[in-house]
Backbone as CSV, one residue per row, in Angstrom:
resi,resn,N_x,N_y,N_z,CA_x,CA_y,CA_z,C_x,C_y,C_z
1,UNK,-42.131,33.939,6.503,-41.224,33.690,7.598,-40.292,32.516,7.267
2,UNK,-40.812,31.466,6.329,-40.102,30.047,6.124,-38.720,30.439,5.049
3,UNK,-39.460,31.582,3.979,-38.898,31.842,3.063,-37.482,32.684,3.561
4,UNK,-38.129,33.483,4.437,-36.487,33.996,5.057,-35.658,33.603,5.792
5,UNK,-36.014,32.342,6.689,-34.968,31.793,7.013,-34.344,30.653,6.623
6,UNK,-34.650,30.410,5.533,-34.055,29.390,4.225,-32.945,30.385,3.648
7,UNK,-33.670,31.558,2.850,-32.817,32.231,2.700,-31.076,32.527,3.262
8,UNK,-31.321,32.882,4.541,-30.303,33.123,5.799,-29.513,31.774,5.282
9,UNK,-30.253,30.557,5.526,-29.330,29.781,5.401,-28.750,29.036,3.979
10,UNK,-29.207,29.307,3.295,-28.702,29.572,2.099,-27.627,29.804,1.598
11,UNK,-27.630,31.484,2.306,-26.435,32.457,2.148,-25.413,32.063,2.946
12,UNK,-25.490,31.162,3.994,-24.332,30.933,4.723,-23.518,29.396,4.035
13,UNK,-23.998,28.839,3.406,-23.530,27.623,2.560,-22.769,28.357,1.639
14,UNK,-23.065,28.966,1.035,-22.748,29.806,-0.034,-20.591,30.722,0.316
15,UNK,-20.367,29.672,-0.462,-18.532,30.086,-0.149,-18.215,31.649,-0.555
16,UNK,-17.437,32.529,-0.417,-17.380,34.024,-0.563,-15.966,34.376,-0.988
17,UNK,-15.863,34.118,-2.000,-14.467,34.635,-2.452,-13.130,33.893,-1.969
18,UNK,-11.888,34.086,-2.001,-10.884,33.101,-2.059,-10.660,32.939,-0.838
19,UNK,-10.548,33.291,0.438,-10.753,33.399,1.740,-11.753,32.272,2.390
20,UNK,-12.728,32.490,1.566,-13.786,31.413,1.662,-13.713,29.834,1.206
21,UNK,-12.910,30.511,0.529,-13.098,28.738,-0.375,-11.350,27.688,0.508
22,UNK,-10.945,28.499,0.768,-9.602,28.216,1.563,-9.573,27.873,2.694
23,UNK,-10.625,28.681,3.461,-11.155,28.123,4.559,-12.082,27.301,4.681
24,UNK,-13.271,26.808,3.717,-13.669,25.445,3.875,-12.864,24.677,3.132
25,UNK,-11.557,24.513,2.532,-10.827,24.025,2.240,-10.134,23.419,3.204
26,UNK,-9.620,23.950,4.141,-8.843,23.621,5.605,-9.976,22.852,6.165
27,UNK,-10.958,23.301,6.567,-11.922,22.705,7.305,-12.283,21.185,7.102
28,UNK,-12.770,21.194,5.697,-12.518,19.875,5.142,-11.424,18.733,4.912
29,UNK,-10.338,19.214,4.746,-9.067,18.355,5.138,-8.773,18.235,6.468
30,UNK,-9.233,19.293,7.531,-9.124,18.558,8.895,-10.065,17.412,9.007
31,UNK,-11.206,17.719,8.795,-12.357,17.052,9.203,-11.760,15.416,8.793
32,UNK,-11.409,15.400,7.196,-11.158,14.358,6.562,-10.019,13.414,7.074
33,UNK,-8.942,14.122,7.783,-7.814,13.555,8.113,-8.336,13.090,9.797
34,UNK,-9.059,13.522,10.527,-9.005,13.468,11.920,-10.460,12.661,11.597
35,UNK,-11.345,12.293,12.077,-12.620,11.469,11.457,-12.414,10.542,10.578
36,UNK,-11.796,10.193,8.716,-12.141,9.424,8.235,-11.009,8.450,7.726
37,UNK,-9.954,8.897,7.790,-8.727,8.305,7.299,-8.366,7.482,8.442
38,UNK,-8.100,6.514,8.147,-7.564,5.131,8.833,-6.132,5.614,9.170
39,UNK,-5.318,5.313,10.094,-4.180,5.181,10.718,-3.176,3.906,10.762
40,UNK,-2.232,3.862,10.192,-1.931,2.342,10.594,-1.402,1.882,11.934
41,UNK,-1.268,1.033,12.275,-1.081,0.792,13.941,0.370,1.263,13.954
42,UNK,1.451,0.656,15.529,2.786,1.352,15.446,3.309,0.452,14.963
43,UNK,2.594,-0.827,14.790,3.751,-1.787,14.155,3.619,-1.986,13.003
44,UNK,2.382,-1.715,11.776,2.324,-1.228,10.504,3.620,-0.381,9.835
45,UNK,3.460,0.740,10.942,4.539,2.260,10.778,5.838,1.733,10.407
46,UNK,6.369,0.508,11.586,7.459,0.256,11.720,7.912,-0.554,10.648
47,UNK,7.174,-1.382,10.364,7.486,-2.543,8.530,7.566,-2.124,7.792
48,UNK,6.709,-0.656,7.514,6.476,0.221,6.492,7.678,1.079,6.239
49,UNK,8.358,1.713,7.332,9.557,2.443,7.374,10.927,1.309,6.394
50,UNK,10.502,0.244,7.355,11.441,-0.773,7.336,11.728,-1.169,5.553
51,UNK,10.577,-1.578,4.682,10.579,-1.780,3.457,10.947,-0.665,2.722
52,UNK,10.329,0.802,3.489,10.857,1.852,2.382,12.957,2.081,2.537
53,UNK,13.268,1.913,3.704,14.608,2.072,3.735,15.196,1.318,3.162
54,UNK,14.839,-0.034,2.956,15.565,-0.655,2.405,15.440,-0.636,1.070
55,UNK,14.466,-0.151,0.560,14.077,-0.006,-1.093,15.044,0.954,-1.290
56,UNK,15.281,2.202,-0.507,15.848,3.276,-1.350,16.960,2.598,-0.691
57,UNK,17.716,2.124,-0.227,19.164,1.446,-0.032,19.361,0.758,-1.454
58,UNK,18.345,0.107,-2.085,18.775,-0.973,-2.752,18.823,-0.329,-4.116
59,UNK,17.996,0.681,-4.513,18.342,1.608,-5.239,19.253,2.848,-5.888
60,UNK,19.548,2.805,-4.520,21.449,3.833,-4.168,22.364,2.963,-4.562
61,UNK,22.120,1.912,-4.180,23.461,1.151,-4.595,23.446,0.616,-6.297
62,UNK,22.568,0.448,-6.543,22.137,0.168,-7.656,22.472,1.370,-8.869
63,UNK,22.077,2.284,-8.407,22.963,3.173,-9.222,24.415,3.930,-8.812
64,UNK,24.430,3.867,-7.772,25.995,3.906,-7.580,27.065,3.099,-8.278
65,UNK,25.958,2.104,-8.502,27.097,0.914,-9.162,26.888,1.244,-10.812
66,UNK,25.817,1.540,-11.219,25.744,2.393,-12.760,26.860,3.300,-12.980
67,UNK,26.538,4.242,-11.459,27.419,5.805,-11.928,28.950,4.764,-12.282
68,UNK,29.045,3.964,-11.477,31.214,3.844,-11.327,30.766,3.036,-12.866
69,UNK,30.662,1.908,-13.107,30.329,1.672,-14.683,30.801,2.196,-15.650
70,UNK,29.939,3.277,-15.773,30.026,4.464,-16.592,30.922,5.346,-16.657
71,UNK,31.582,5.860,-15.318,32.627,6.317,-14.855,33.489,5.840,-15.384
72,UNK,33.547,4.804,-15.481,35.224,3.681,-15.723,34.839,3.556,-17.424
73,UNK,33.882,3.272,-18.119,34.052,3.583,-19.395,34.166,4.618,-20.444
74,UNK,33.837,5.423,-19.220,34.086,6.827,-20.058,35.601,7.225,-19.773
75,UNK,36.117,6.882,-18.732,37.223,6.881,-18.710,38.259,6.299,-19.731
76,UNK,37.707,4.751,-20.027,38.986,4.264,-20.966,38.715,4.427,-22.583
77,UNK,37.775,5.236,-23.272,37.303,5.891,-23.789,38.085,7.151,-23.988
78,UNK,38.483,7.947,-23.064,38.724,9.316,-23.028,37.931,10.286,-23.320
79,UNK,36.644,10.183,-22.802,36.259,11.001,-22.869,35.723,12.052,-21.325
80,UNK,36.534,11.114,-20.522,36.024,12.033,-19.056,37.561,11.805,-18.598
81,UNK,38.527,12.290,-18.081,39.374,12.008,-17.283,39.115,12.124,-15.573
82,UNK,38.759,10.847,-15.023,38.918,11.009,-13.373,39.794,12.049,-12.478
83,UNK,39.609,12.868,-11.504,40.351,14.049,-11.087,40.914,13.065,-10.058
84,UNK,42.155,13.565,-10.001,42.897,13.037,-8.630,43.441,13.720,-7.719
85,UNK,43.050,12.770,-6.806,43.088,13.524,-4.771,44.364,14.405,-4.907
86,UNK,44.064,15.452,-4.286,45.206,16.566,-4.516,46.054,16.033,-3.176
């Protein structure tokens, strides 16, 4: 009697093909995201936003200022001619 309902449960641990494994796949990333992962507060969110915008600001400009650079030496060079506003 012990032996068969070990069995039973056994077989239900036991993942079943790709369906199976996808769905304790989901299961487990809910579980993991809602239960164990920390949240940062709203004012974490907000510093956090705050440093990333300004990183990629400071980076845009940063190569914006590469691209014209380059632009302008390839220009007196001749090897790119700048198009002009029609």
């Amino acid at each position: 009697m012990a032996n068969a309902a070990a069995s039973r449960t056994a077989g239900r641990s036991k993942v079943i093909g790709v369906f199976g494994t996808v769905s304790q796949f989901l299961r487990e990333s809910y579980l993991e995201v809602v239960k164990k992962a920390s949240w940062p507060t709203w004012s974490e969110l907000k510093k956090s936003t705050i440093v990333v915008v300004v990183a990629v600001l400071i980076v845009a400009v940063w190569i914006a200022g590469w691209d014209f650079v380059f632009s302008r030496i390839t220009e007196k060079i001749g090897l790119f001619k700048a198009a002009s506003p029609r």
